[in-house]
N, CA, C and O of each residue as an XYZ file, in Angstrom:
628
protein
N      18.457     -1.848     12.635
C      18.686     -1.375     11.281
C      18.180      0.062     11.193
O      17.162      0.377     11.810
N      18.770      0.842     10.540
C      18.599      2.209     10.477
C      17.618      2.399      9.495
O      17.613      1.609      8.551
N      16.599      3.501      9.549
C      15.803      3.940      8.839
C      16.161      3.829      7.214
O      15.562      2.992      6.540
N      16.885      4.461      6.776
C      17.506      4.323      5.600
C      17.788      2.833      5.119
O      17.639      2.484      3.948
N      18.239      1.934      6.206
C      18.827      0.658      5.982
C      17.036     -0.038      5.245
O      16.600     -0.374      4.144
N      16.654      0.033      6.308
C      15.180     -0.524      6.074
C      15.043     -0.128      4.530
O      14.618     -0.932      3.700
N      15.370      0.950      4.265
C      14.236      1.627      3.082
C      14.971      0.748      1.496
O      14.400      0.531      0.428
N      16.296      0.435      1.887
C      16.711     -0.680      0.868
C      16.232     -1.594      0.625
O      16.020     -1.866     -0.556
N      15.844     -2.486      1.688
C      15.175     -3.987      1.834
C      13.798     -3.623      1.115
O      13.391     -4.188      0.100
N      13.269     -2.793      1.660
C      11.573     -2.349      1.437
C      11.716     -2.218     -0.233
O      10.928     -2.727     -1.029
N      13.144     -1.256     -0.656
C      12.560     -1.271     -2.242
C      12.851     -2.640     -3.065
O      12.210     -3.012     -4.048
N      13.923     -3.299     -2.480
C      14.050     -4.642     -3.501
C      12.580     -5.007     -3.454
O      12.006     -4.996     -4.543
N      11.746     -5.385     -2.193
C      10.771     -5.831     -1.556
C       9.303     -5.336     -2.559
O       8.355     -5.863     -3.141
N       9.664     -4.481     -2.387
C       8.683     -3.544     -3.781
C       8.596     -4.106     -5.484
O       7.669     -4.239     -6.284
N      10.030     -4.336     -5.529
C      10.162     -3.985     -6.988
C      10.110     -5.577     -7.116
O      10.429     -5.746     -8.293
N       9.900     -6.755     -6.598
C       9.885     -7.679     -6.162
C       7.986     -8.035     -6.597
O       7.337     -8.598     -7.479
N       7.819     -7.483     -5.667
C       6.159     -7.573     -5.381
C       5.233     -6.503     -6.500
O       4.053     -6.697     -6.793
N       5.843     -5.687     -6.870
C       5.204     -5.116     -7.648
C       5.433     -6.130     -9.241
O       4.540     -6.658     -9.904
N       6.493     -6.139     -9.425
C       6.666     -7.066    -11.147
C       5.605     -8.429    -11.137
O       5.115     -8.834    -12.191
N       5.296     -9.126     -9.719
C       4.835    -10.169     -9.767
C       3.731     -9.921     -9.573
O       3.077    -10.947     -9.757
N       2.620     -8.449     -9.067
C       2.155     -7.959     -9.066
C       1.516     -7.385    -10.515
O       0.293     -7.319    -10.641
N       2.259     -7.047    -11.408
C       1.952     -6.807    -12.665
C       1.432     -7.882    -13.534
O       0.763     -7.672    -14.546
N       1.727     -8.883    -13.149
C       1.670    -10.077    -13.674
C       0.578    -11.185    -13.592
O      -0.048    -11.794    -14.460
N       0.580    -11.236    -11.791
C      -1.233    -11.360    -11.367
C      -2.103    -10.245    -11.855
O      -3.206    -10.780    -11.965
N      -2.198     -9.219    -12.145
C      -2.884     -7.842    -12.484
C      -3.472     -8.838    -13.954
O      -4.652     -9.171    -14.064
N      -2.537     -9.152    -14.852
C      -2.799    -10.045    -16.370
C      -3.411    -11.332    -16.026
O      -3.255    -12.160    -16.923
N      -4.024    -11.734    -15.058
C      -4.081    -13.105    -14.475
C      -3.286    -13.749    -15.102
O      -3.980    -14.044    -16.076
N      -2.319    -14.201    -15.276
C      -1.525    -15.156    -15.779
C      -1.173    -15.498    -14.806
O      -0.556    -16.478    -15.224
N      -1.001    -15.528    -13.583
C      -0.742    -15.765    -12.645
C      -1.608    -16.951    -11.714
O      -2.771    -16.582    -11.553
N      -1.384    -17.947    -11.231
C      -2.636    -18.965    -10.116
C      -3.419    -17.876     -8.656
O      -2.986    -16.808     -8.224
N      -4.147    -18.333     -8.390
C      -4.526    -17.118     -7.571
C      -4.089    -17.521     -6.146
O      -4.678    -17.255     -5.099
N      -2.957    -18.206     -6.306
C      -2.701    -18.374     -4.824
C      -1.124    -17.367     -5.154
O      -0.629    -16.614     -4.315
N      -0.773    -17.512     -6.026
C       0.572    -16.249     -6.242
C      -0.450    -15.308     -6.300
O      -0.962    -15.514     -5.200
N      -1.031    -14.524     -6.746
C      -1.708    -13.159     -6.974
C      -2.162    -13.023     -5.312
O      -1.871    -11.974     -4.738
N      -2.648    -13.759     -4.801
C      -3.003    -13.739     -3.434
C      -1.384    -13.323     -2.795
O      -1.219    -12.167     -2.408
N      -0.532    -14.057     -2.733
C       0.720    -14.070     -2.120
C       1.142    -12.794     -2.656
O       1.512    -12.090     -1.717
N       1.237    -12.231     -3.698
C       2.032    -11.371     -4.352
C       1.449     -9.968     -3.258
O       2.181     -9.210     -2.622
N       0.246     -9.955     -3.301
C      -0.639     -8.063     -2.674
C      -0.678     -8.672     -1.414
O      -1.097     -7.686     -0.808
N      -0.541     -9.742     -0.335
C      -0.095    -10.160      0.745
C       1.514     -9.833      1.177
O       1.937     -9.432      2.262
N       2.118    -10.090      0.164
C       3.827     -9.238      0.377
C       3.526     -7.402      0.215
O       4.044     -6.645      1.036
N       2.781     -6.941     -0.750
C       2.895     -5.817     -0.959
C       2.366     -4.880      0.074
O       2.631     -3.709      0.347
N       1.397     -5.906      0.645
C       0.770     -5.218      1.478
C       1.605     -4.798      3.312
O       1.588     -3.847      4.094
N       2.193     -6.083      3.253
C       3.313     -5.839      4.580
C       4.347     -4.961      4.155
O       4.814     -4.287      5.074
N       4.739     -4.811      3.261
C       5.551     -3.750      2.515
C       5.338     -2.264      2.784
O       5.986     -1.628      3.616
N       4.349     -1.751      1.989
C       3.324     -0.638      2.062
C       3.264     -0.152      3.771
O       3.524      0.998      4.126
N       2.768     -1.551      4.970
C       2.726     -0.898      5.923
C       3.991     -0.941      7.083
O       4.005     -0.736      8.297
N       5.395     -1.437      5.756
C       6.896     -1.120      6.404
C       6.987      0.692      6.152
O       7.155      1.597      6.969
N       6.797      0.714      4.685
C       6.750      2.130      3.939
C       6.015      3.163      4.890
O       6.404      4.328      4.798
N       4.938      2.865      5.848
C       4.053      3.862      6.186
C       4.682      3.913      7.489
O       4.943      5.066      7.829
N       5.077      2.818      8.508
C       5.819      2.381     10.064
C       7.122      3.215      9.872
O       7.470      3.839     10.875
N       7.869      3.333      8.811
C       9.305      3.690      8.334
C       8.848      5.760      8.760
O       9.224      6.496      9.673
N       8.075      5.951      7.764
C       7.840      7.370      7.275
C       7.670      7.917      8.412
O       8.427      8.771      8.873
N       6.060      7.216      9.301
C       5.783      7.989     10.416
C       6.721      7.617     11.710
O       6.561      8.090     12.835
N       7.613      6.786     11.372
C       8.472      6.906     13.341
C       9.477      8.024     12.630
O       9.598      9.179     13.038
N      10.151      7.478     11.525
C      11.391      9.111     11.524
C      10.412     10.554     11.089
O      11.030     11.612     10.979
N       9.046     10.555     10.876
C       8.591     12.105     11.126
C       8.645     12.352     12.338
O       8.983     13.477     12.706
N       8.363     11.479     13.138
C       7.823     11.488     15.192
C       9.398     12.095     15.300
O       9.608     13.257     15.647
N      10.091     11.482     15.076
C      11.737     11.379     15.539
C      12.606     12.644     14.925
O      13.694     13.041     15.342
N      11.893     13.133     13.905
C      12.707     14.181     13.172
C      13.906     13.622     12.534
O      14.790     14.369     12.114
N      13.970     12.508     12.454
C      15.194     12.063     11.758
C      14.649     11.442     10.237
O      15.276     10.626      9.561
N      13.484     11.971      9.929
C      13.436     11.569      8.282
C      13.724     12.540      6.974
O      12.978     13.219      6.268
N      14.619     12.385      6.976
C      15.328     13.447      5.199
C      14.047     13.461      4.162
O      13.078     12.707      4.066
N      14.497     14.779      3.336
C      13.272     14.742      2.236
C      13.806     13.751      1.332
O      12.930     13.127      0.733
N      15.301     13.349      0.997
C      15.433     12.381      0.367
C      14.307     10.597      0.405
O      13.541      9.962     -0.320
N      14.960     10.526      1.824
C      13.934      8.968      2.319
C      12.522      9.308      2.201
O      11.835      8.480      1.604
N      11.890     10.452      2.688
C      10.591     11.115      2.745
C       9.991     10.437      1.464
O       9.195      9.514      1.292
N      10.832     11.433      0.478
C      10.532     11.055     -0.964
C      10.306      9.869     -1.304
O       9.172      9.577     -1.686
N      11.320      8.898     -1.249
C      11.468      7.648     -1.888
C      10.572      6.831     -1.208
O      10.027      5.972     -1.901
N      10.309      6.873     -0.146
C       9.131      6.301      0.606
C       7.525      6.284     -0.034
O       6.705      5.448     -0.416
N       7.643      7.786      0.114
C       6.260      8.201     -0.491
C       6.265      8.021     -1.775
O       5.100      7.793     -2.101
N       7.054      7.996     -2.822
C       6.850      7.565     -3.870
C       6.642      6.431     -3.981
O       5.526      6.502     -4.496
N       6.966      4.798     -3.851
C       6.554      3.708     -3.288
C       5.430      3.462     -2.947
O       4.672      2.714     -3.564
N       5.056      4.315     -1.472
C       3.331      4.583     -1.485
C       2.238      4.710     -2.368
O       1.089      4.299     -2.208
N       2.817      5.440     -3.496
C       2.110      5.996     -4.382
C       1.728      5.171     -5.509
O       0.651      5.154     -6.106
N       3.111      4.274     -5.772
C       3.422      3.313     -6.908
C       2.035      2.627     -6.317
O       0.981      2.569     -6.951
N       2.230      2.148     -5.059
C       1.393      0.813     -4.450
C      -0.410      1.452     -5.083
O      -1.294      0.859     -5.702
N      -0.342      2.470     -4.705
C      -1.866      3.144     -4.840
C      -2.527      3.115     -6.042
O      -3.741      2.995     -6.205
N      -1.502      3.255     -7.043
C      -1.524      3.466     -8.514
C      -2.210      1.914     -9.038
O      -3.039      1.719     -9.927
N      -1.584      1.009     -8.206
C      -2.101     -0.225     -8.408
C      -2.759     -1.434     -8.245
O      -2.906     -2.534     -8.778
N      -3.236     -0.496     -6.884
C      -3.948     -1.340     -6.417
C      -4.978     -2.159     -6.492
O      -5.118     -3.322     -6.115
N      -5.936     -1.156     -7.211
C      -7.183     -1.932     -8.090
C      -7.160     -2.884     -8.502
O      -8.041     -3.743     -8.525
N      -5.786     -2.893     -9.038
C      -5.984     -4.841     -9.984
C      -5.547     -5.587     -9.022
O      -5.296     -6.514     -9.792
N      -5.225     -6.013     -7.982
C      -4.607     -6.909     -7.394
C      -5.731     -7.691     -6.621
O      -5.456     -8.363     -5.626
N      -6.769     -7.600     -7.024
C      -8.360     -8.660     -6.735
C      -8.923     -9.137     -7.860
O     -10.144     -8.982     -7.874
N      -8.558     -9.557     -8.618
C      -9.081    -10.426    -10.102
C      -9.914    -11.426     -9.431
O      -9.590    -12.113     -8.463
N     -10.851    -11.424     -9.963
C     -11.700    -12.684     -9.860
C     -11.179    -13.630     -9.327
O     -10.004    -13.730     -9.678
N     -11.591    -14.619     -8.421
C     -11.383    -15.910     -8.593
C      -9.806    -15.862     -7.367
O      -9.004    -16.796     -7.348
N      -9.651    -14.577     -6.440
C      -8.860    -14.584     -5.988
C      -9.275    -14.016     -4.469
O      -8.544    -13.397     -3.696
N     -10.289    -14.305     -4.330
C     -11.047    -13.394     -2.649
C     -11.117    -15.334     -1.754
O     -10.392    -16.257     -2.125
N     -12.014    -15.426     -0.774
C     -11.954    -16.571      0.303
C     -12.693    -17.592     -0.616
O     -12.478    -18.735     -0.214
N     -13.548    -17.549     -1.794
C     -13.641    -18.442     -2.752
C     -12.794    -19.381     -3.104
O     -13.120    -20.566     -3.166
N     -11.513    -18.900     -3.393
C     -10.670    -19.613     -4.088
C      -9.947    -20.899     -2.535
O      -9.026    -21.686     -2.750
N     -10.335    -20.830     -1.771
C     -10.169    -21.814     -1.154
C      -8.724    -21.578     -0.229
O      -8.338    -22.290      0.698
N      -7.905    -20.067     -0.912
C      -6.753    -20.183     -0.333
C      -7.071    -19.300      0.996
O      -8.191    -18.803      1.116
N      -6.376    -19.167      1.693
C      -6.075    -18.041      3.095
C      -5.940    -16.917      2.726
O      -4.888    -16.792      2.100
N      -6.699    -15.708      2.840
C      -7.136    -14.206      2.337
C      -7.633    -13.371      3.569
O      -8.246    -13.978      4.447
N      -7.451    -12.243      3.678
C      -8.068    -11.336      5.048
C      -9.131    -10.938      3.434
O     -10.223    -11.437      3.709
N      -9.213    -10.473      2.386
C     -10.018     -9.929      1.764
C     -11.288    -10.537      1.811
O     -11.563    -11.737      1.823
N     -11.925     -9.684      1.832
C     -13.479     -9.882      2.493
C     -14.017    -10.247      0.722
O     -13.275    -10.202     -0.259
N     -15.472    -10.593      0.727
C     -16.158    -10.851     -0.594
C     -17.104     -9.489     -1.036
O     -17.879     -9.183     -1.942
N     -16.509     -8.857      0.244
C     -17.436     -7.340     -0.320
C     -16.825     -6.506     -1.161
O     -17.413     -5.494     -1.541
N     -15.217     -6.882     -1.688
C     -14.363     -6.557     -2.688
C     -14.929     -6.757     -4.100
O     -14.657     -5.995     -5.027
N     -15.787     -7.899     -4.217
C     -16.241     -8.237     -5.553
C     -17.745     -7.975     -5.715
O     -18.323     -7.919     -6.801
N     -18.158     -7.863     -4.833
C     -19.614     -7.404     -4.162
C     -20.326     -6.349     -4.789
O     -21.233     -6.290     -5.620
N     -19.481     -5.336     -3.991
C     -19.558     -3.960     -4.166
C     -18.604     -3.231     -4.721
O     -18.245     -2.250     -4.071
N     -17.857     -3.522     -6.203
C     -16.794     -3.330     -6.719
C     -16.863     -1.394     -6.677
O     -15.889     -0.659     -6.845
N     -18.070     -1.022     -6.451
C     -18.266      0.687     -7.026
C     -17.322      0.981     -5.406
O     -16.455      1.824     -5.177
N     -17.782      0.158     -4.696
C     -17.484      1.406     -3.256
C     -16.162      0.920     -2.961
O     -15.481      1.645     -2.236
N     -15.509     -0.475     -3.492
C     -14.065     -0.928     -3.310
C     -13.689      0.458     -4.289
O     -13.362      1.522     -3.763
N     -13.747      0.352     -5.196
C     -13.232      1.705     -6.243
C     -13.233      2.770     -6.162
O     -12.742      3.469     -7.048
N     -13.861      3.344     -4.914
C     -14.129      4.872     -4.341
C     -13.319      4.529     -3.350
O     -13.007      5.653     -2.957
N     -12.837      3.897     -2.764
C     -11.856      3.683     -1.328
C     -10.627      2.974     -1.714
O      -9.823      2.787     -0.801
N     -10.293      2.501     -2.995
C      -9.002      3.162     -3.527
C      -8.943      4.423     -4.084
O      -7.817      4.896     -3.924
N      -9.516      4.986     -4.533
C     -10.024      6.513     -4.801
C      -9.181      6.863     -3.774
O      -7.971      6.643     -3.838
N      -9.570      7.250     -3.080
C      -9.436      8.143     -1.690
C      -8.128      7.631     -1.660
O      -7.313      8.419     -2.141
N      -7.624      6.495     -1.226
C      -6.259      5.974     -1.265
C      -5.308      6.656     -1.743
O      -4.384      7.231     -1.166
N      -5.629      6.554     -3.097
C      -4.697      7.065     -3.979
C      -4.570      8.732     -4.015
O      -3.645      9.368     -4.520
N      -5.544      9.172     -3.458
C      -5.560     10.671     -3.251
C      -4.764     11.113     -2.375
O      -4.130     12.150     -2.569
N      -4.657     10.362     -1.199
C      -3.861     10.839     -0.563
C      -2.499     10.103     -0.128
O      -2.019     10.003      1.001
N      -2.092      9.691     -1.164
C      -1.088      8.971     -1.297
C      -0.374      9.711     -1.619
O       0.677     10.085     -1.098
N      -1.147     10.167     -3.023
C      -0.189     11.669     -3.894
C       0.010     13.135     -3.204
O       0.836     14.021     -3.421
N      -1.295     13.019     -2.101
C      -0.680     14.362     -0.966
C       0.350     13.975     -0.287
O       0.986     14.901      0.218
N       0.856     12.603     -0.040
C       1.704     12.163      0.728
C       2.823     12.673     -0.046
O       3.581     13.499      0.463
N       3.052     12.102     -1.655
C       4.057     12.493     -2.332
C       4.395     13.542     -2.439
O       5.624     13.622     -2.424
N       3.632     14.939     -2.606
C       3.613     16.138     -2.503
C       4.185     16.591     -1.074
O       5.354     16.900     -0.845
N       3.287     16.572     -0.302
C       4.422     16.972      0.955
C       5.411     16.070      1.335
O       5.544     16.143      2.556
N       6.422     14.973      0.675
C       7.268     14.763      1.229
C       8.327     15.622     -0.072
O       9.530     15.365     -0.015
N       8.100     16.082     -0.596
C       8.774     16.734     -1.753
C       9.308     18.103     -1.554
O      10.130     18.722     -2.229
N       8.425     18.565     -0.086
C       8.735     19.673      0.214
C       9.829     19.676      1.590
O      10.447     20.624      2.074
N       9.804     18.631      1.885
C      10.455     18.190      3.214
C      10.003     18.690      4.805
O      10.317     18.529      5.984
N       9.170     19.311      4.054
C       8.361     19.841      5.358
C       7.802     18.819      6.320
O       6.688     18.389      6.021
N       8.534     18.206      7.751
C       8.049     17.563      8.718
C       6.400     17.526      9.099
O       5.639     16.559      9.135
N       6.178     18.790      9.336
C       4.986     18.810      9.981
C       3.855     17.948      8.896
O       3.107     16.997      9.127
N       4.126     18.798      7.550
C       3.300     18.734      6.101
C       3.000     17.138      6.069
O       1.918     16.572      5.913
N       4.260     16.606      6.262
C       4.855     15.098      5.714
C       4.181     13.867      7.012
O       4.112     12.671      6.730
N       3.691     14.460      8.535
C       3.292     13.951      9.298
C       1.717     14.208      9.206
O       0.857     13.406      9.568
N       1.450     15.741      8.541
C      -0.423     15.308      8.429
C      -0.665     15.012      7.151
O      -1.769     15.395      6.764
N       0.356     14.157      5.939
C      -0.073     13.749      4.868
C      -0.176     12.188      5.104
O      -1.077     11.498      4.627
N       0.882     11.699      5.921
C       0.684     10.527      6.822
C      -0.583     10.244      7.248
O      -1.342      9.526      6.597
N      -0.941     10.875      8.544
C      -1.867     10.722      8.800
C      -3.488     10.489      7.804
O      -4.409      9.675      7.742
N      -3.172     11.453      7.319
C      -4.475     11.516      6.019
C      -4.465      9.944      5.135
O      -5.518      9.442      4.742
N      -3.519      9.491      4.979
C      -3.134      8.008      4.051
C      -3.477      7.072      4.918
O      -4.341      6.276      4.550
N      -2.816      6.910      6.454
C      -3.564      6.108      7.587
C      -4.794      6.520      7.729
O      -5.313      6.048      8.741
N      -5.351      7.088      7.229
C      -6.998      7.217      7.354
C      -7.415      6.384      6.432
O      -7.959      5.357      6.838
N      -7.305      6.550      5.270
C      -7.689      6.419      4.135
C      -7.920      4.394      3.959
O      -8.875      3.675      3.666
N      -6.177      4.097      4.402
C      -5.703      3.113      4.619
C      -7.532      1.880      5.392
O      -8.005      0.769      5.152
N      -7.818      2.902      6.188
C      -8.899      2.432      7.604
C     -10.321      2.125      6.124
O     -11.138      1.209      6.221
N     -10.289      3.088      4.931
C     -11.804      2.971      4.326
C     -11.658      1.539      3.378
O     -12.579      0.940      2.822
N     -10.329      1.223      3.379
C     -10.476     -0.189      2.769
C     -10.931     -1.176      3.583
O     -12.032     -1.720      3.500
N      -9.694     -1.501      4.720
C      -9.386     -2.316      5.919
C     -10.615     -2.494      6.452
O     -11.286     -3.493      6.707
N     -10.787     -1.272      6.576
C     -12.878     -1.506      7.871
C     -14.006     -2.061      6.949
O     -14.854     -2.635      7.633
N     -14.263     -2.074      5.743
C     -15.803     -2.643      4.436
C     -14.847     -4.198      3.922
O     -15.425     -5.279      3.805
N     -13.461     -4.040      3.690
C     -13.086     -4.774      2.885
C     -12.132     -6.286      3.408
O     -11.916     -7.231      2.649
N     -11.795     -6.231      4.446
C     -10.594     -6.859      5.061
C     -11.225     -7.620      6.288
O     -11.899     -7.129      7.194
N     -10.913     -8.717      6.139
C     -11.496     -9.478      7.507
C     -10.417     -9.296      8.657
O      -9.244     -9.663      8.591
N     -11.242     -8.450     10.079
C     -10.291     -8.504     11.332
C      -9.614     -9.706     11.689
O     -10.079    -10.775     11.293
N      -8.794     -9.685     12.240
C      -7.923    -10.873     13.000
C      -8.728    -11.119     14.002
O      -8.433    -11.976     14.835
C-alpha cells in the first residue's frame, strides 16, 4: 500500500479513535473502552510517525501528506492528557502497558505531554513548509519526546 494509501486508513482510524476518545475523556465510557480507545490511538499515532519518517528517508513525502500527517500528530497531542481517567491504569484489572506512575506523579505525566505536544506543533510547522530536511529533524524531536512518556510511564514488553 502506498504511502498516501496508508494515510486514508490512518485518518478513518483517527477520526474513529479520537470521537470514542472524546467520549472516554467524559468518562462515560467503561474503562476497558477508554483503555481500548488510546490503545487504537496509540498504534495509530505510531502508523502517523512510521508513515512520515520512511517517506522523509525516501524523499517521497509531499507537503500535502507531510501536513495531514502532522496535523493528526498534533490532534493526538492536543489530547492526550485525558485519555488516563481514573480508574483506567493496571488497577482496573484490564490489560494496560500504562504504568501507575501516570496517576502517581500526575505533575511529571503533565510535563511529558508538555514536551509532546511541543513538538508535535514543531512537527506541524515544519511540515507546512515542506521542507524535507526541517520535516525529518521535527520527526526526530517528537520521537524523542515520544521516549519521555514511554521510558517513566509505559510498561516495557
Amino acid at each position: 500500500m502506498s504511502v498516501l494509501g496508508r494515510g486514508s486508513v490512518f485518518a478513518v482510524a483517527f477520526a474513529a479513535v479520537l470521537g470514542v476518545g472524546m467520549v472516554a475523556s467524559a468518562q462515560q465510557a467503561a474503562p476497558a473502552d477508554v483503555i481500548a480507545a488510546r490503545q487504537q490511538a496509540m498504534k495509530a499515532l505510531g502508523g502517523e510517525m512510521k508513515a512520515i519518517g520512511d517517506g522523509a528517508k525516501a524523499g517521497s513525502l509531499t507537503k500535502a501528506d507531510a501536513t495531514a500527517r502532522a496535523a493528526r500528530i498534533g490532534e493526538v497531542a492536543n489530547q492526550m492528557g485525558s485519555w488516563f481517567p481514573a480508574g483506567t491504569g493496571p488497577d482496573s484489572g484490564i490489560k494496560t502497558a500504562a504504568l501507575p506512575a501516570i496517576w502517581e506523579k500526575p505533575a511529571d505525566y503533565k510535563t511529558a505531554i508538555g514536551e509532546f505536544r511541543a513538538a508535535a506543533a514543531k512537527l506541524v510547522a515544519a511540515a507546512e513548509t515542506g521542507d524535507n530536511a526541517a520535516i525529518q529533524a521535527a520527526h526526530g524531536d517528537v520521537g524523542k519526546s515520544c521516549g519521555g512518556c514511554h521510558r517513566p510511564f509505559r510498561q516495557r514488553n
